[in-house]
Each structure stands twice: as C-alpha cells, then as structure tokens.
C-alpha positions in Angstrom: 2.3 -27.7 3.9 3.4 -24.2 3.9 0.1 -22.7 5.1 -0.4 -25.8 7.7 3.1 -25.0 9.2 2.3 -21.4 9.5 -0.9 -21.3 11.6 0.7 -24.2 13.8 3.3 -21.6 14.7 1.0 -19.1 15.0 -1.2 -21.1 17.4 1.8 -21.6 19.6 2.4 -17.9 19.5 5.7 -18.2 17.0 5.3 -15.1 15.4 8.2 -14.0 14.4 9.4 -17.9 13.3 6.1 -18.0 11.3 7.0 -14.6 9.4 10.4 -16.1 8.7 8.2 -18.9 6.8 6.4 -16.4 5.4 9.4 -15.0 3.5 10.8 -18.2 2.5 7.5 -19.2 1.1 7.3 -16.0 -0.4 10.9 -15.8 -1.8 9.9 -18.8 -4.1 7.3 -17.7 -5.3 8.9 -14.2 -6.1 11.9 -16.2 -8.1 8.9 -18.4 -10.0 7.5 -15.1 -11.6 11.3 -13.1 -11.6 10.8 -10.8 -9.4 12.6 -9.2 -6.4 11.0 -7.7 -3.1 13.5 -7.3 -0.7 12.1 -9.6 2.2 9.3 -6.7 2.2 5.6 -8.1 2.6 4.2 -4.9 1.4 6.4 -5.2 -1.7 5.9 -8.5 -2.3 2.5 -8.2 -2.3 2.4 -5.2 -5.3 4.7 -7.1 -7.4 2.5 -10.3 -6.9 -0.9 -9.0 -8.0 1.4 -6.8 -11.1 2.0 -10.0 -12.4 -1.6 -11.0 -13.2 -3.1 -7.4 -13.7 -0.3 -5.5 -14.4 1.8 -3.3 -13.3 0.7 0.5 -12.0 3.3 3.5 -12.5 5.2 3.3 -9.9 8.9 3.2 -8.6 10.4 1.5 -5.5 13.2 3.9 -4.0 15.8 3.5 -1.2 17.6 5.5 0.8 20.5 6.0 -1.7 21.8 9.1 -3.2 21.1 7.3 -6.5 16.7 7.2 -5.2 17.3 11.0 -4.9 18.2 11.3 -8.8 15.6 8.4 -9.7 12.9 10.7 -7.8 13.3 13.7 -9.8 13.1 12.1 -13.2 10.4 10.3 -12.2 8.3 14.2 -10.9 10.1 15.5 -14.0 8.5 12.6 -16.4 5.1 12.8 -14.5 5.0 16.9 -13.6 1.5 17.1 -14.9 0.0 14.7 -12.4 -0.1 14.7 -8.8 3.2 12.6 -7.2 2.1 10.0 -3.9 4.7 8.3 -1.8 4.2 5.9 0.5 7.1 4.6 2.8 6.9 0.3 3.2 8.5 -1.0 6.6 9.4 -4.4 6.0 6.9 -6.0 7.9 4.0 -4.2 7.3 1.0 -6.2 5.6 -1.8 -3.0 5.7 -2.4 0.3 6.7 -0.2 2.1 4.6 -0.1 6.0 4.5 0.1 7.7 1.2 1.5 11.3 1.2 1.1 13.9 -1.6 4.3 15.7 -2.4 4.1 19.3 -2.7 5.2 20.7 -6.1 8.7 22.0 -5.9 9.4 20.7 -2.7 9.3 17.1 -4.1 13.1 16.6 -3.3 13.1 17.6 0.0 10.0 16.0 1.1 11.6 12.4 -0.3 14.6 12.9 1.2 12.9 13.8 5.1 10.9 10.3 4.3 14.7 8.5 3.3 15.7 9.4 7.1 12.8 7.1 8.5 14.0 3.9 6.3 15.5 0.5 7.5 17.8 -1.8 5.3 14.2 -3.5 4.2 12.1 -0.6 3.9 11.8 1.3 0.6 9.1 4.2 -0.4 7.2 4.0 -3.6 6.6 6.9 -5.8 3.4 7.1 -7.9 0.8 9.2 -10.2 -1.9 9.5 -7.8 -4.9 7.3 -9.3 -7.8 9.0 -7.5 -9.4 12.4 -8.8 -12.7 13.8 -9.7 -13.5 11.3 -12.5 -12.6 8.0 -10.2 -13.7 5.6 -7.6 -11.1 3.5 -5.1 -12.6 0.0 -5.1 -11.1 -3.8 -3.7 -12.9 -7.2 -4.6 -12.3 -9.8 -2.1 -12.6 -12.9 -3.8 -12.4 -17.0 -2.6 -11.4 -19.4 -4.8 -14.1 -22.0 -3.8 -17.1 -19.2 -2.9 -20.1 -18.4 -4.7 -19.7 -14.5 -4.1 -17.6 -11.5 -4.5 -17.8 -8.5 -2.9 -17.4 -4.9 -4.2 -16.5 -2.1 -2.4 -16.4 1.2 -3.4 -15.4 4.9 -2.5 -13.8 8.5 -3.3 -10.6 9.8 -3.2 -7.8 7.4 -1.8 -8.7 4.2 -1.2 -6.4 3.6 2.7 -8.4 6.5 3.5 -11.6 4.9 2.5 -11.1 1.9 3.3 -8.7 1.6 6.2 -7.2 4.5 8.2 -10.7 6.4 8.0 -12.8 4.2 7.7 -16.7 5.1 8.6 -15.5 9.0 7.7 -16.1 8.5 4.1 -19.4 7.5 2.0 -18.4 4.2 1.0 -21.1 1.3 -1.4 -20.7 -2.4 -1.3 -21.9 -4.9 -4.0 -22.1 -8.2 -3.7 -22.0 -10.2 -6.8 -22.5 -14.2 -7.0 -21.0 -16.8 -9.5 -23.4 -16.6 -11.9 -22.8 -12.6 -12.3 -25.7 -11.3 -10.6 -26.2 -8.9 -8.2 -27.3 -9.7 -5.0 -27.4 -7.1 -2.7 -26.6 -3.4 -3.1 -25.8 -0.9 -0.1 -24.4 2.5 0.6 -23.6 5.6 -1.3 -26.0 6.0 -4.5 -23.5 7.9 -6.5 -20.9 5.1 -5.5 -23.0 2.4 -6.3 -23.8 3.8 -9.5 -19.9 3.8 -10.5 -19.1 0.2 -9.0 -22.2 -1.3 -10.9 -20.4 0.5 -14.0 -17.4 -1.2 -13.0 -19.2 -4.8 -12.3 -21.1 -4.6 -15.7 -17.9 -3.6 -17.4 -14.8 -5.4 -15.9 -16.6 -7.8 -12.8 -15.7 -10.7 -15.3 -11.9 -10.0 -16.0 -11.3 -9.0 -12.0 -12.8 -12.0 -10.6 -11.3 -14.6 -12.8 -8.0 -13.0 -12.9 -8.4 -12.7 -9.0 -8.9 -16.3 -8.9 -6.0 -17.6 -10.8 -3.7 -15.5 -8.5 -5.2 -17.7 -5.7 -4.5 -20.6 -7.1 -0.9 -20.2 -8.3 -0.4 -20.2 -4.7 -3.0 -22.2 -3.7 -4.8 -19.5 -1.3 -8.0 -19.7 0.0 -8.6 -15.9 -1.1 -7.5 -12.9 -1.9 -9.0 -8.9 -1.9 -7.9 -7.1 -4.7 -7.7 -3.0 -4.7 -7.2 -0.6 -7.2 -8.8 2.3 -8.8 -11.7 3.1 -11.9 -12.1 5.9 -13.7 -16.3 5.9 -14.6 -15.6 8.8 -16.9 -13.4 7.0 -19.4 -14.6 3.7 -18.7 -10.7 2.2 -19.2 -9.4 -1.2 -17.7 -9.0 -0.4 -14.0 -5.6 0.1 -12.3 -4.8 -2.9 -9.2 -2.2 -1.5 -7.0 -2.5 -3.5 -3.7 -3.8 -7.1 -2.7 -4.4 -8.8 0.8 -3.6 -12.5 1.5 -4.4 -14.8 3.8 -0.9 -14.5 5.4 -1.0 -10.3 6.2 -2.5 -11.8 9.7 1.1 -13.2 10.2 2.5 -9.6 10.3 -0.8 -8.1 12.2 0.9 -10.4 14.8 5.0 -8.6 14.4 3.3 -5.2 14.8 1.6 -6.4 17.8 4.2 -7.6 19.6 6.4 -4.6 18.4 
C-alpha cells in the first residue's frame, strides 16, 4: 500500500507529501531492526543495508561540541589510515561527496563542514576503503529477475560511478540466476578483479541483496561497496539505492 500511495502522489506532483510517506514508512522499518536515522534518507539507507551485510567503520557526527571530541578519537584510533567525511543533507538520496581530511588539520576541516549542517544533516567519518589493492563495485539486484549486474572501478566509488562518471575506466558483468556469466565489458584489469569478486562472493551478495528486498518488499535494490583482490576478504557494503531515492530526486528538483 505504501509504495502504491507513494507513486500516486508522485504522479500528481506531491512531492514533498510523498517524502513525508517516505519517512514514515521508513521510520518503521528503522524501529523493526533498532535503529535510528534521524529522518535522513542517506542515513537510513547505510544503517539499512548494515543490518544485512554489516556494518563498515564509520561514525555519524553532528554539529555538537561533543562530534568535535568524537572526531579526534576516532583520527586518533584510525591515524594509520586515510580519514573520509562526507556531509548527509537530510533529503539527499545520491550523489554524495566524499572529502579526504588532511592529516593534522582533521579538526579544523570537521569543524568548517559542522558550519554547513541543518538540524537533520549529520557528516560521517570513515577509513577510506579504496587504495591500490581495491576495486569500488555496486550490484543492482531484483527480487523477481534472472540477472545481476556488476560494476566495477578504481579509487572511490561516487567518483566512479556518479559525480564523474565516463572519466574513469569502469567494467560491468552481468551475471544470471544460474551463476553464469553472460556478458563482460570494459576495463580488462577491472574485469579481472570483479570476476574475482563474482567467483568468490557473487553467491553471498546476491542472496543477501535479495532478502533486504524482501523485508521490505522492494522490487530492487543496487548494492555498493568495496573489494580488496589482494587479500581476497569478504567485501565492505557501505551504500544502497532503493526504489524510493526517485522520491528525493524530485525534493532536490524542486529545491
């Protein structure tokens, strides 16, 4: 009924009313799993998919004195690594921009990023994923269809895949129910890594994928994360896209 009422406002050009459903629809299923987002879609979305494939490091700050403190432990606890943030407006469903914090001027960076942030909006903090050992990939995945499809790249995967996209050598898979591979395009080098990832983990991302849809009875959903082809360990999901992002393509539209 939920997804019915949704595109009948959005057919009538409700936007905004059919965001509002969006929330309420999501607030349930955020108390079902125990889980709090903040009426943030972007948020909502991380902690949804965390709850099938786990959670990534990360930490959600605000634009407290108290995020200040959090943010330097969290530098302190990672220091080795390269630190990301990326600030979350509250109706934002893609498109995100990470930033890399300089070392040493992690603090003040953080805080200039506090001064863009509504009551809604947060910024998380992260290890960055991507490096010289990695691909960024997403699977988008349908509950009822024969086929998923693999994408692959370097470095960070809004880059790849979004902001820049057609700037960056990029490989596709597509892979059908009964695990084969159908078609292969793109980058060699990529394609070598995301057949690695296929062969190795295609099985757990695809079924998990699908019982995310149906806990909320979705027609899809396109998984992203991030696979280290050195190591060969379980792949990090930080990000997925749902059938209802379109609602909020419409809020930044009429913005």
């Amino acid at each position: 009924m939920t997804s019915q009422h949704i595109e009948t406002l959005l057919s009538n050009n409700k936007v905004v009313e059919a965001a509002d459903e969006c929330y309420l629809w999501a607030d349930v299923v955020a108390r079902k799993l125990g889980f709090s987002y903040n009426k943030n879609w972007k948020v909502f979305k991380k902690e949804y998919v965390a709850r099938f494939f786990g959670s990534p490091i990360s930490v959600a700050l605000g634009s407290d004195a108290a995020s200040v403190s959090r943010l330097e432990e969290f530098v302190r606890l990672y220091r080795n690594r390269n630190i990301r943030m990326t600030v979350h407006a509250n109706n934002e469903a893609c498109h995100s921009k990470s930033t890399l914090l300089t070392r040493g001027l992690e603090r003040e960076m953080f805080i200039e990023a506090q001064k863009q942030l509504n009551s809604q909006d947060c910024i998380v903090v992260f290890p960055e994923s991507s490096n010289e050992n990695t691909i960024c990939f997403r699977c988008a995945i349908a509950d009822c269809g024969q086929k998923s499809l693999f994408e692959g790249g370097f470095g960070q995967a809004y880059l790849s895949f979004e902001n820049e996209r057609g700037l960056h050598p990029v490989a596709a898979i597509e892979w059908d129910i009964e695990k084969c591979i159908l078609e292969k395009t793109g980058d060699d080098i990529i394609k070598k890594y995301l057949n690695s990832l296929i062969i190795k983990y295609g099985n757990y991302i695809v079924d998990t994928a699908r019982r995310a849809i149906r806990y909320i009875g979705a027609e899809y959903i396109s998984v992203e994360g991030y696979y280290n082809f050195v190591i060969e360990d379980k792949p990090t999901i930080v990000d997925c896209d749902l059938p209802f992002d379109k609602v909020f393509f419409g809020l930044e539209k009429n913005a």
